[in-house]
PATORLO-204875 format. One record per residue (C-alpha): residue number from 1; residue in one letter; x, y, z. Coordinates in steps of 0.001 Angstrom, whole numbers. Layout:
PATORLO-204875
ATOM   k r      xx      yy      zz
ATOM NUM a       X       Y       Z
...
This chain:
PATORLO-204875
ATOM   k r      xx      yy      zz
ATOM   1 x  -22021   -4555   18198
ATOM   2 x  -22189   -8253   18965
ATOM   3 x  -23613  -10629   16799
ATOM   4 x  -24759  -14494   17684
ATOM   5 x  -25164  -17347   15475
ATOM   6 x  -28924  -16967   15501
ATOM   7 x  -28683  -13271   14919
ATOM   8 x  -26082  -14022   11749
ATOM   9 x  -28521  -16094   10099
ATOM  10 x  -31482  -13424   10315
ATOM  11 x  -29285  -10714    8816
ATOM  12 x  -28381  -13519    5936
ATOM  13 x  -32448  -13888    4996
ATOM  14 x  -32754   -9786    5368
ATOM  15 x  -29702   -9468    2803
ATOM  16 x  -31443  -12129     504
ATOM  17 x  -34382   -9999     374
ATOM  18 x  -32554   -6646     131
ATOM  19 x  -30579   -8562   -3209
ATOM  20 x  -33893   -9644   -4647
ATOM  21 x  -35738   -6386   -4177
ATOM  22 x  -32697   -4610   -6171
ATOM  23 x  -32794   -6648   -9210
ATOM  24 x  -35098   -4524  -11071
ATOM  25 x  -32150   -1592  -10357
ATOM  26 x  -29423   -3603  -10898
ATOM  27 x  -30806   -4596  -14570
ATOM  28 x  -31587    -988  -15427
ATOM  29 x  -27846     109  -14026
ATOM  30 x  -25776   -2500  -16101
ATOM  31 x  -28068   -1346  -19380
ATOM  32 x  -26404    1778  -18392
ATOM  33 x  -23303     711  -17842
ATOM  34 x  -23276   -1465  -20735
ATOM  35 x  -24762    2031  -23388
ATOM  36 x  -21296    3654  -21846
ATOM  37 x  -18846     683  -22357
ATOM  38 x  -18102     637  -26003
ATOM  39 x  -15969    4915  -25566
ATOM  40 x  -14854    3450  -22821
ATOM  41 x  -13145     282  -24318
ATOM  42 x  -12105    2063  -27255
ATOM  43 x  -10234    4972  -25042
ATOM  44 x   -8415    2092  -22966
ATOM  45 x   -7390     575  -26589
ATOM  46 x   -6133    3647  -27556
ATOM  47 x   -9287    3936  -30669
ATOM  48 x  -10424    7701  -29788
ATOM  49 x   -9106   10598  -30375
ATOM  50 x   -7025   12574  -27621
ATOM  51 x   -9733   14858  -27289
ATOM  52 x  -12735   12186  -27033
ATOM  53 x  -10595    9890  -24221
ATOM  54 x   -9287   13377  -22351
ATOM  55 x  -12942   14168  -21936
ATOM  56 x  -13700   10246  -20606
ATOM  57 x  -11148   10807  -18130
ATOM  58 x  -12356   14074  -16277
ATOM  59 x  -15825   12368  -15746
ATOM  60 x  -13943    9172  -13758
ATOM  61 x  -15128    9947  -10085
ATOM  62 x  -11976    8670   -9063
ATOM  63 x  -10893    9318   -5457
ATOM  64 x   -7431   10078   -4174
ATOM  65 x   -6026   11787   -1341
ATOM  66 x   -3713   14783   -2297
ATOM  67 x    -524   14886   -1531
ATOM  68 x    2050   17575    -887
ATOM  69 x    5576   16389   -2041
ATOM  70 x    8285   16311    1223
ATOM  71 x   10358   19627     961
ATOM  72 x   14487   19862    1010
ATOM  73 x   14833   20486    4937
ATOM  74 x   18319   21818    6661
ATOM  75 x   19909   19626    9117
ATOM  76 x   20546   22368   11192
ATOM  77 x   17683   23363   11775
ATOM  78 x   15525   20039   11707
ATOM  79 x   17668   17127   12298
ATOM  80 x   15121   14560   13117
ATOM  81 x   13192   12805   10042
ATOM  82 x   10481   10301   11283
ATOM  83 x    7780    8157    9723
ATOM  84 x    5889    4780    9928
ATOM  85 x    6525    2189    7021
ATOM  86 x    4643    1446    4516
ATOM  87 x    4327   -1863    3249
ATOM  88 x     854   -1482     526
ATOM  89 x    1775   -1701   -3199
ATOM  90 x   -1768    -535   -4345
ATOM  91 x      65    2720   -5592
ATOM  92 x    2044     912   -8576
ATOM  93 x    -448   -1262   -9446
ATOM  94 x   -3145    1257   -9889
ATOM  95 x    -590    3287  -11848
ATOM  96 x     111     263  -14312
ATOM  97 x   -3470     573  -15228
ATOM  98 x   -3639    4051  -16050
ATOM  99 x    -336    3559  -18351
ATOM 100 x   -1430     366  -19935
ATOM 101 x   -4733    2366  -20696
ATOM 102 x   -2688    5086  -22385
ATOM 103 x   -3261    7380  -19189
ATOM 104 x   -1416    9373  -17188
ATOM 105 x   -1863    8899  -13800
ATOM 106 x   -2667   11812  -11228
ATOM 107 x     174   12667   -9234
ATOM 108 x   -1943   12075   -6328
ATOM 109 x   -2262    8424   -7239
ATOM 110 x    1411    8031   -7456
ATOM 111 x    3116    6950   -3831
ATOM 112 x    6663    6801   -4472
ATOM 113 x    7148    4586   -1632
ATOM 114 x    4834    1715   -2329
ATOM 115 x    6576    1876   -5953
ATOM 116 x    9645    1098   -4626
ATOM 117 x    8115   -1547   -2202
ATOM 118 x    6658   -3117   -4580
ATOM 119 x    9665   -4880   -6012
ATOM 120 x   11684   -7240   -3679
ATOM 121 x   15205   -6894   -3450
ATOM 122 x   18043   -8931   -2590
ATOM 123 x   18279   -7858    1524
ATOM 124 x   20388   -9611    4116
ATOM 125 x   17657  -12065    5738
ATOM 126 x   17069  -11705    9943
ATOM 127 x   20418  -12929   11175
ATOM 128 x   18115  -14608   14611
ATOM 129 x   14816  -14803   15407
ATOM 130 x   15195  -12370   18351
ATOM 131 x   14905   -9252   16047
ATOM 132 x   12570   -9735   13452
ATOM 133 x   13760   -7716   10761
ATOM 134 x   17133   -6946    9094
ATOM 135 x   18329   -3392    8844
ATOM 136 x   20467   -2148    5362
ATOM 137 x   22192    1399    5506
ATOM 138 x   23905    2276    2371
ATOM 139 x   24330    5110      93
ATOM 140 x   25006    5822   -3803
ATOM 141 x   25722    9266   -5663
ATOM 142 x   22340   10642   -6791
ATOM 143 x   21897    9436  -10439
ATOM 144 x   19870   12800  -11114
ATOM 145 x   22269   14939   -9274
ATOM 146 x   25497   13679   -8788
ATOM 147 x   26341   16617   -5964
ATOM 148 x   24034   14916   -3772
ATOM 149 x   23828   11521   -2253
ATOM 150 x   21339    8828   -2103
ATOM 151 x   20972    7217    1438
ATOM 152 x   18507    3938    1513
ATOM 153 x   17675    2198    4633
ATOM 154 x   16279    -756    4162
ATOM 155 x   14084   -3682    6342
ATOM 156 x   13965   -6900    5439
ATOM 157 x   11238   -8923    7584
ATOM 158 x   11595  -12910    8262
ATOM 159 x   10389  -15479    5911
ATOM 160 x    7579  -17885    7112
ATOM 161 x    6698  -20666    4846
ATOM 162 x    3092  -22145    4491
ATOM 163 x    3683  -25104    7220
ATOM 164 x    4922  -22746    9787
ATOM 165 x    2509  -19848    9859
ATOM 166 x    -381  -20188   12462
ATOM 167 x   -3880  -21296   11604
ATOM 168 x   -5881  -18552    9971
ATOM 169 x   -9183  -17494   10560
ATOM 170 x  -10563  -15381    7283
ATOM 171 x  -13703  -13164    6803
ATOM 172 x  -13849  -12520    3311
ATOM 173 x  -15780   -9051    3362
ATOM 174 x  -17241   -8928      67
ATOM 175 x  -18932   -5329   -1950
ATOM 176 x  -21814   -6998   -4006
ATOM 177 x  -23540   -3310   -4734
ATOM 178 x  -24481   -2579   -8218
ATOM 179 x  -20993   -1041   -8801
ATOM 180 x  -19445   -3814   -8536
ATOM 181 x  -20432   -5568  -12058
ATOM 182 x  -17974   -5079  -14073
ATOM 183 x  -15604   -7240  -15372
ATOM 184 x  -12811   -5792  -13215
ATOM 185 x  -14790   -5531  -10269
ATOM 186 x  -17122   -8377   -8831
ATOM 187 x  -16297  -11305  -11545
ATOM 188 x  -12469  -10696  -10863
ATOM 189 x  -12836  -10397   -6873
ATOM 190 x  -14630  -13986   -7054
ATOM 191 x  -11378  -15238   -8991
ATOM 192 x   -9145  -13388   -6782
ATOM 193 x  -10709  -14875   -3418
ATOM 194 x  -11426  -18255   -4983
ATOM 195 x   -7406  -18386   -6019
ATOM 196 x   -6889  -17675   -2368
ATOM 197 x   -9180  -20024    -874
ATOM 198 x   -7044  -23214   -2587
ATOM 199 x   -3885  -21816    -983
ATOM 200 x   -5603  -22419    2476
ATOM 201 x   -4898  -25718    4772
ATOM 202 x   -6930  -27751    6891
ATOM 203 x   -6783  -25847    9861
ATOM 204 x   -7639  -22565    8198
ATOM 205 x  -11412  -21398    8170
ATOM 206 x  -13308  -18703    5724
ATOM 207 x  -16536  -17325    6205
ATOM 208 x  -18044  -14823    3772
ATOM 209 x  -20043  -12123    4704
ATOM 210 x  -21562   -9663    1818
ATOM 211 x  -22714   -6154    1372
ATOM 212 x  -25218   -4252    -945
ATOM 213 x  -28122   -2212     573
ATOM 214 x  -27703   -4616    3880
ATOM 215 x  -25325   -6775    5058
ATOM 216 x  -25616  -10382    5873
ATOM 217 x  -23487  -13550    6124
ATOM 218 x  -23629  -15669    3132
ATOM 219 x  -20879  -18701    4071
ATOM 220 x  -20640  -19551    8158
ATOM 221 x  -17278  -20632    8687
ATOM 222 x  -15350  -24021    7128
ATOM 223 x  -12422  -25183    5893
ATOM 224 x  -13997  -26930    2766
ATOM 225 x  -12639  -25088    -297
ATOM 226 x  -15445  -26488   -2622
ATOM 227 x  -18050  -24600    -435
ATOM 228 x  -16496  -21432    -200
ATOM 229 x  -15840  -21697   -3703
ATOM 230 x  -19662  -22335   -4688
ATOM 231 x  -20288  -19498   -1907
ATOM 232 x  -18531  -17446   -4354
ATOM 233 x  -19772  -18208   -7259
ATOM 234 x  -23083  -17184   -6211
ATOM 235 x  -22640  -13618   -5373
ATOM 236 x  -24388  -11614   -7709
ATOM 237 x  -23838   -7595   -8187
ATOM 238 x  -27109   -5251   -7274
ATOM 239 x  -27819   -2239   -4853
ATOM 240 x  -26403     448   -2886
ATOM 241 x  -23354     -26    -622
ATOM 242 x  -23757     -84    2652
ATOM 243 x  -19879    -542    3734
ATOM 244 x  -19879     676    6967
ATOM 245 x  -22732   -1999    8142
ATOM 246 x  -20528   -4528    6154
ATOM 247 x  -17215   -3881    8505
ATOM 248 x  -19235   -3825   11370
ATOM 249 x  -20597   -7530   10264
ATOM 250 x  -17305   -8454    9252
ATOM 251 x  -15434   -8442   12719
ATOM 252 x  -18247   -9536   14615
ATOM 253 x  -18080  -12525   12685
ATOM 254 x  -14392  -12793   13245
ATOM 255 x  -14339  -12222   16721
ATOM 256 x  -17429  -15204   16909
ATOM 257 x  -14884  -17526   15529
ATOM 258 x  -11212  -16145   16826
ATOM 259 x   -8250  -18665   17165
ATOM 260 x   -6512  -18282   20141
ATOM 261 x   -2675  -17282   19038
ATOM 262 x   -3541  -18060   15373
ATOM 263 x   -4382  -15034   12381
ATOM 264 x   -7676  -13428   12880
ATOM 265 x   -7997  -11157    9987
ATOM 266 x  -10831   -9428    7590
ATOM 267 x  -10307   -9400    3900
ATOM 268 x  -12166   -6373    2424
ATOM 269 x  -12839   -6615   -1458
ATOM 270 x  -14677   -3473   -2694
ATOM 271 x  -13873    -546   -5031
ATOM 272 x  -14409    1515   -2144
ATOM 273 x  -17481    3327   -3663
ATOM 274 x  -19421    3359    -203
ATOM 275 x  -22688    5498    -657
ATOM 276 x  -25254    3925    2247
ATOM 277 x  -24856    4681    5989
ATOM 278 x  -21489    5740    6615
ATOM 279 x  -19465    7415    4058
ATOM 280 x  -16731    9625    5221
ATOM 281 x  -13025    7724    5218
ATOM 282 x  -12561    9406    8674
ATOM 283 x  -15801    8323   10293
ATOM 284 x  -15105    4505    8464
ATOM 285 x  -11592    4763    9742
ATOM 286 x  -13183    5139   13111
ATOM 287 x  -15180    2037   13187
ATOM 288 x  -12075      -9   12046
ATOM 289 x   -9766    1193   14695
ATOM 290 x  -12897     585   17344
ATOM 291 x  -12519   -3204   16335
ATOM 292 x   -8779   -3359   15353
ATOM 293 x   -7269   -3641   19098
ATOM 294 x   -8998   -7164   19737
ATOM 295 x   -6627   -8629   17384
ATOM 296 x   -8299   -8720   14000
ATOM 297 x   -5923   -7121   11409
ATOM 298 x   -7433   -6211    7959
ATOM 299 x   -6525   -6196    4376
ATOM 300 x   -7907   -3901    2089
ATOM 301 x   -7659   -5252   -1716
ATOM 302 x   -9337   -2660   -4418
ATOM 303 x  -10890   -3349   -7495
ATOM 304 x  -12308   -1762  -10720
ATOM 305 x  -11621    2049  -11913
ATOM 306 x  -13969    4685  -12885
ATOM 307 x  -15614    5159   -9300
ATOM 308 x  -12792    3942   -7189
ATOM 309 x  -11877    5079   -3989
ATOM 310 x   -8282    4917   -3503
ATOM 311 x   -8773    7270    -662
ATOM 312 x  -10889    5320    1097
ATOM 313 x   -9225    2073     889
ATOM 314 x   -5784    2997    2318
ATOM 315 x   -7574    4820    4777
ATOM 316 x   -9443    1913    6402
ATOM 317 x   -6689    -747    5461
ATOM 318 x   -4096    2245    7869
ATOM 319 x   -6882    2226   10614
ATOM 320 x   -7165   -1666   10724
ATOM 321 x   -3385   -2361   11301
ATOM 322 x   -3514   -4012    7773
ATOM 323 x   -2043   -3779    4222
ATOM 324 x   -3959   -2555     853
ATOM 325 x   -3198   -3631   -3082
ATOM 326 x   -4831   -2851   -5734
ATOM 327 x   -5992   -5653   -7946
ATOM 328 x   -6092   -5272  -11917
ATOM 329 x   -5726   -8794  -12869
ATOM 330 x   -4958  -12403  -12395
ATOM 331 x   -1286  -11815  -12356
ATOM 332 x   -1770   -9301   -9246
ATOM 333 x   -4051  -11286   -7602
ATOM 334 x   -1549  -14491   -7737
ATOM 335 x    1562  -12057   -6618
ATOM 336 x    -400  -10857   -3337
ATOM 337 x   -2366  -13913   -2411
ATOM 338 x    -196  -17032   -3679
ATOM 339 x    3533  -15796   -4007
ATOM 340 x    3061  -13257   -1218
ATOM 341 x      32  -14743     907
ATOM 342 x    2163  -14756    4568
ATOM 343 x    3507  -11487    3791
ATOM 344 x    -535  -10338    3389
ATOM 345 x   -1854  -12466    6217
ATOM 346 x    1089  -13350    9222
ATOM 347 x    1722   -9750   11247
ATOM 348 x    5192  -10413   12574
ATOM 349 x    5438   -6819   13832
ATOM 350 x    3309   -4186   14500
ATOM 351 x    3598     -49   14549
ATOM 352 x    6910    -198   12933
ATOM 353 x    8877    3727   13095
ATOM 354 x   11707    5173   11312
ATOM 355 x   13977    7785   12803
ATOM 356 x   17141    9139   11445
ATOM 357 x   19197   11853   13160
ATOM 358 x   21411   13604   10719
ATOM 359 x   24802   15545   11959
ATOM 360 x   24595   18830   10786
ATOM 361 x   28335   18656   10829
ATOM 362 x   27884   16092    7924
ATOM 363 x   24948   17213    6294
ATOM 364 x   23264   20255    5060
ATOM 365 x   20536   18855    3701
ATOM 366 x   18061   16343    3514
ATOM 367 x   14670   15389    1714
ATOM 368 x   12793   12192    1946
ATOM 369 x   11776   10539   -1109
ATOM 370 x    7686    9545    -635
ATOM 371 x    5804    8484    2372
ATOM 372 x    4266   11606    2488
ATOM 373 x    1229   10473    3983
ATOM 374 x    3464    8660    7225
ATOM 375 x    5408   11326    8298
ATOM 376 x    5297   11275   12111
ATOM 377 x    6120   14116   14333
ATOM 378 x    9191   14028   16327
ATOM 379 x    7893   13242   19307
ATOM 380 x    5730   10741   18058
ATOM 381 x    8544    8002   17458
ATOM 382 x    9077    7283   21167
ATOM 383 x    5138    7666   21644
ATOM 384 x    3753    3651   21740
ATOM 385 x     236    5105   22079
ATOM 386 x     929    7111   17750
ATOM 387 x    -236    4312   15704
ATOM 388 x    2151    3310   12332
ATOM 389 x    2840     510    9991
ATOM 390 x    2926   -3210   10372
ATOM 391 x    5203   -6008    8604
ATOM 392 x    4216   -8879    7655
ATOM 393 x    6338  -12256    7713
ATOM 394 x    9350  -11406    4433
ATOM 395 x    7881   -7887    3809
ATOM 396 x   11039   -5571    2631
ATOM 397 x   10413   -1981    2947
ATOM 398 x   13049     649    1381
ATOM 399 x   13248    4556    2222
ATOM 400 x   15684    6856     308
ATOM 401 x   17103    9954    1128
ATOM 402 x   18018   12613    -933
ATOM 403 x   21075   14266     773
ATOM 404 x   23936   17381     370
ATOM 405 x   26907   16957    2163
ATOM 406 x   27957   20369    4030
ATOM 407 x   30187   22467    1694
ATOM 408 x   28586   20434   -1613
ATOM 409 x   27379   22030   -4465
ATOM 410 x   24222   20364   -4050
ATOM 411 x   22400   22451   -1808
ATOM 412 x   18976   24068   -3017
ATOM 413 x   17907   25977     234
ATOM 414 x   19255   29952     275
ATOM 415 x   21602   31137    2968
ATOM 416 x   19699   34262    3740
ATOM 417 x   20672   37619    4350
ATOM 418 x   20963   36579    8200
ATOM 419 x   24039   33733    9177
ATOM 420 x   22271   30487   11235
ATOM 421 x   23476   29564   14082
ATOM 422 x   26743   27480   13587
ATOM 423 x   25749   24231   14164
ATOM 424 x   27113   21972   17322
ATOM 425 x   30410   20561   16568
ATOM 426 x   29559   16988   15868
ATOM 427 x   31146   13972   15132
ATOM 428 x   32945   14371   11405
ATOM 429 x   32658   10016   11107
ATOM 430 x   28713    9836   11621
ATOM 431 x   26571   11128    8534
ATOM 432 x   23798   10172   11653
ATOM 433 x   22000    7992   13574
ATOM 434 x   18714    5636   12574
ATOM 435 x   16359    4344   14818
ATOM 436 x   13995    2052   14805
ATOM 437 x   10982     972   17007
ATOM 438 x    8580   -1713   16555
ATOM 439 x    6008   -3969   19081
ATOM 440 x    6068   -7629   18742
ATOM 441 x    2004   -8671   17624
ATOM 442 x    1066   -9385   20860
ATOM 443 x    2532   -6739   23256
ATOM 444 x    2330   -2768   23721
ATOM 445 x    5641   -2137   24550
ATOM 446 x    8275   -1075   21532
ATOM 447 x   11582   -2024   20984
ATOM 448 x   14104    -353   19917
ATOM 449 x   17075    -795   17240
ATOM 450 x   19648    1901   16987
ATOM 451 x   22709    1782   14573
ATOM 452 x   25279    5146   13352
ATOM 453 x   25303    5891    9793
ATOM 454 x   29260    6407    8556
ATOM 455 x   30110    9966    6886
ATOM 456 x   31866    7285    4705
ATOM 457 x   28862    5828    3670
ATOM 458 x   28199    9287    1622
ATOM 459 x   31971   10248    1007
ATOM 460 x   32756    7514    -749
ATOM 461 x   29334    6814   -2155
ATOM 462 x   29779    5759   -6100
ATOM 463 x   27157    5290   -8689
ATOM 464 x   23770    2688   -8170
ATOM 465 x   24373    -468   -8708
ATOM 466 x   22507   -3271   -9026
ATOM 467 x   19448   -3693   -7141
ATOM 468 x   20138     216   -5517
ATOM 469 x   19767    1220   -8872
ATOM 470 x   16727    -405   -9655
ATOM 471 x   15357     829   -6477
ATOM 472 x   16634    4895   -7506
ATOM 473 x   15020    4237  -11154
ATOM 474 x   11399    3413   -9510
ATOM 475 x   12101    6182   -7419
ATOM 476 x   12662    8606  -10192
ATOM 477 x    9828    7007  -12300
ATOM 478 x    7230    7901   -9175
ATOM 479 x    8765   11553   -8835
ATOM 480 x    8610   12001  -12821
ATOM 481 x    5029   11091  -12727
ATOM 482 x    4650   13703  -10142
ATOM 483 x    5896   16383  -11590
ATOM 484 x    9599   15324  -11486
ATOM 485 x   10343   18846   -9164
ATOM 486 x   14040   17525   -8014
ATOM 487 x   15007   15549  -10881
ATOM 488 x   16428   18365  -13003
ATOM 489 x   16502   17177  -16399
ATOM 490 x   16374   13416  -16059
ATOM 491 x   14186   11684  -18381
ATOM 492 x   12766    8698  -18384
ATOM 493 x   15007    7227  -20466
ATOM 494 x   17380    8332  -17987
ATOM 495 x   14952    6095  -15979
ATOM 496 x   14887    3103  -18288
ATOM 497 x   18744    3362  -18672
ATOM 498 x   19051    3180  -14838
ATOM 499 x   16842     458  -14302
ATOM 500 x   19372   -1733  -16662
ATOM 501 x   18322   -4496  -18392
ATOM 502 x   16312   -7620  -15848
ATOM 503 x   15411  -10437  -16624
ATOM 504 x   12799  -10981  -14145
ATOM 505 x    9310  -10766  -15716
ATOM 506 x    7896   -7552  -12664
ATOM 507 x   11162   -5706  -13700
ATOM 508 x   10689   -5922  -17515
ATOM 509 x    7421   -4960  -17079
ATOM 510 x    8608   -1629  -15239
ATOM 511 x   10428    -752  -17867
ATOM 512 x    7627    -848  -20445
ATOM 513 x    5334    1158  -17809
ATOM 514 x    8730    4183  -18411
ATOM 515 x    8535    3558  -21680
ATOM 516 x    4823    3777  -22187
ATOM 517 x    5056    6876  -19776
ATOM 518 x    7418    8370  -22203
ATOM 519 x    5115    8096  -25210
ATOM 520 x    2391    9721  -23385
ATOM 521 x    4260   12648  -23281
């Protein structure tokens, strides 16, 4: 759907009228909301008994995709693992509110992977600007089983500092529905956006376009922070949510005002709570991908709890080639859109795939630890049409194995009454063999990085250290929220002990989330 200037400006007066017409629900809806507040502070603070904040929590209409945990798999009989990384971080901050609200998390909520991606680490940077990420193989003895071994492979994209990245043209995509009045929700996205809007330069332009009943364009484009500050200011929470009409709205406006080689990109604030027009993630997910191919890359940042969507928003940030956090405060919002804002806007490449062979020979077993939901079929690595993750410029992504060397003790699968077939002999000095394709931003071809691992890498693997142990503790952390199937009898302060003692402020915090997990059980 194309929209012109004169056609923006008509949809801005409908939405005006569509905003005034819900006031009279919007009043009646925060008297609501404000009757239900008071249990609902005092079970955050911690004032109700378990029964009384146990009962709060089943009524949350909370939304989250479920997830089936990866299985142990034989080498010899499935020697290919693939999947597309993941670069969101919406998983850890989402589960910092539950524990800092006394709650446990579902296990649904919990994504290992974008636990352990949310923490940086100290990678080898790009060693040219012909490849533009770094690749990290190395291994460690399993801190909660030491007969198995813990392979990481880890990316490392180049850095691009505020002067170099291209001009940016933003649509700030804004959920002004009556849901969004709470203090976490509309009054914190107006912070959020207005923090990013003084990072921008000269040559960067924001519109805003809005989104209750209707959707309209409240700012037309400009580079003048004071406006789209004031712009922002305004917006006032009342309606339904009509998200789908919103997206729509949203590109057209980008695509109106595209710079040629510079960052086109939608920023989607909402708690995802779409209940007008269309609804369903996989029909939403569809209109994003229609529009995603032109260029325009999306983020998806979620707000608020209660009603939220978490579904919903990784869904639509996956479809729109894009990246999704979760917002639950200032701090957040400053670590995604001021220390990390050309990690969340500049694309430096697109439908990145991981790909490891292991040699039976070598191996016996293997599991993959999280990206559950990015598993790729086999096939699908060498496929460029099999969409998968992006990285933006100095995004680090980490994947661990779990492995058992053949003839370990660490092997969990049964033999069966029936031998396998011996496997191939392969070669005793290669544990495997990763892969790794990705596209440059602006073509449709992949390349392709390939690199052995060393059987040394796993027989002479010694304990974590350092940042690999930080990395295996938020690893453990995520699986011990979920159920902690593999991880034996480690605790977490097994966790707590492995995650050392930092002295960066993100860390600490991590270990207070363990411990706070700890006394909730």
């Amino acid at each position: 759907m194309a929209y012109g200037k004169a056609g923006l400006t008509v949809i801005a007066v409908a939405l005006a009228a569509t905003l005034a017409a819900g006031c009279a629900k919007k009043m009646d809806e925060e008297a609501a909301l404000h009757e239900a507040a008071p249990a609902a502070d005092a079970a955050a603070a911690g004032y109700l008994a378990p029964a009384e904040a146990a009962r709060l929590s089943v009524e949350d209409q909370e939304r989250y995709k479920e997830l089936a945990q990866n299985p142990v798999k034989r080498a010899a009989d499935e020697r290919f693992s693939t999947f597309a990384v993941d670069v969101d971080t919406a998983a850890y901050a989402n589960i910092r509110r539950f524990l800092s609200q006394g709650r446990t998390p579902p296990s649904d909520a919990v994504r290992v992977e974008e636990m352990i991606n949310y923490f940086r680490y100290d990678l080898p940077k790009p060693q040219s600007g012909a490849q533009p990420f770094s690749v990290t193989t190395d291994a460690a003895v399993t801190p909660w089983n030491p007969n198995t071994r813990l392979l990481r492979v880890a990316l490392r994209g180049y850095d691009v500092d505020r002067a170099q990245r291209p001009a940016a043209n933003l649509v700030f995509l804004i959920d002004v529905s009556g849901s969004m009045s709470d203090d976490d929700k509309l009054p914190l996205v107006k912070q959020t956006l207005g923090l990013l809007a003084r990072q921008l330069r000269s040559d960067d332009k924001v519109s805003i376009v809005v989104y209750a009943g209707a959707a309209g364009v409240v700012l037309e484009p400009t580079a003048d922070r004071a406006k789209i500050e004031a712009a922002l200011k305004r917006l006032e929470a009342g309606g339904s949510t009509a998200g789908g009409q919103g997206i729509e709205l949203a590109y057209a406006v980008a695509r109106a005002n595209r710079i040629k080689d510079g960052i086109n990109r939608v920023i989607l604030a909402t708690d995802g709570d779409f209940n007008v027009g269309i609804s369903d993630p996989e029909k939403l997910k569809e209109v994003v991908e229609r529009n995603r191919d032109d260029g325009i890359t999306l983020t998806a940042l979620g707000f608020g709890q209660g009603n939220y969507s978490d579904w919903m928003m990784e869904a639509i940030a996956d479809a729109g080639n894009g990246n999704y956090a979760y917002i639950d405060g200032m701090n957040e919002a400053r670590k995604v859109l001021q220390d990390e804002l050309s990690s969340t806007l500049f694309t430096i490449a697109k439908d990145v795939k991981v790909q490891v062979e292991f040699n039976p020979a070598v191996v016996a077993e293997y599991r993959l630890v999280g990206y559950e939901n990015r598993v790729l079929a086999t096939e699908d690595f060498a496929n460029d049409k099999v969409d998968a993750g992006d990285i933006g410029a100095g995004h680090q992504v980490t994947a661990l194995y779990e492995i058992a060397l053949v003839g370990s003790k660490g092997t969990l699968l049964p033999q069966g009454r029936y031998a396998a077939v011996p496997a191939a002999a392969g070669k005793a000095d290669e544990l495997g063999f990763v892969e790794l394709r990705y596209k440059l931003p602006s073509e449709t071809t992949s390349k392709l990085i390939r690199q052995p691992l060393a059987a040394s890498l796993a027989a002479n693997a010694k304990p974590a250290q350092g940042d690999f142990a930080f990395a295996a503790a938020v690893a453990a952390f995520g699986q011990k929220l979920r159920g902690g199937k593999y991880l034996g009898e480690f605790s977490y302060a097994d966790v707590a002990r492995l995650a050392g003692e930092p002295r960066d402020f993100s860390r600490q915090e991590f270990v207070k989330l363990v411990e706070a997990a700890e006394a909730s059980h």
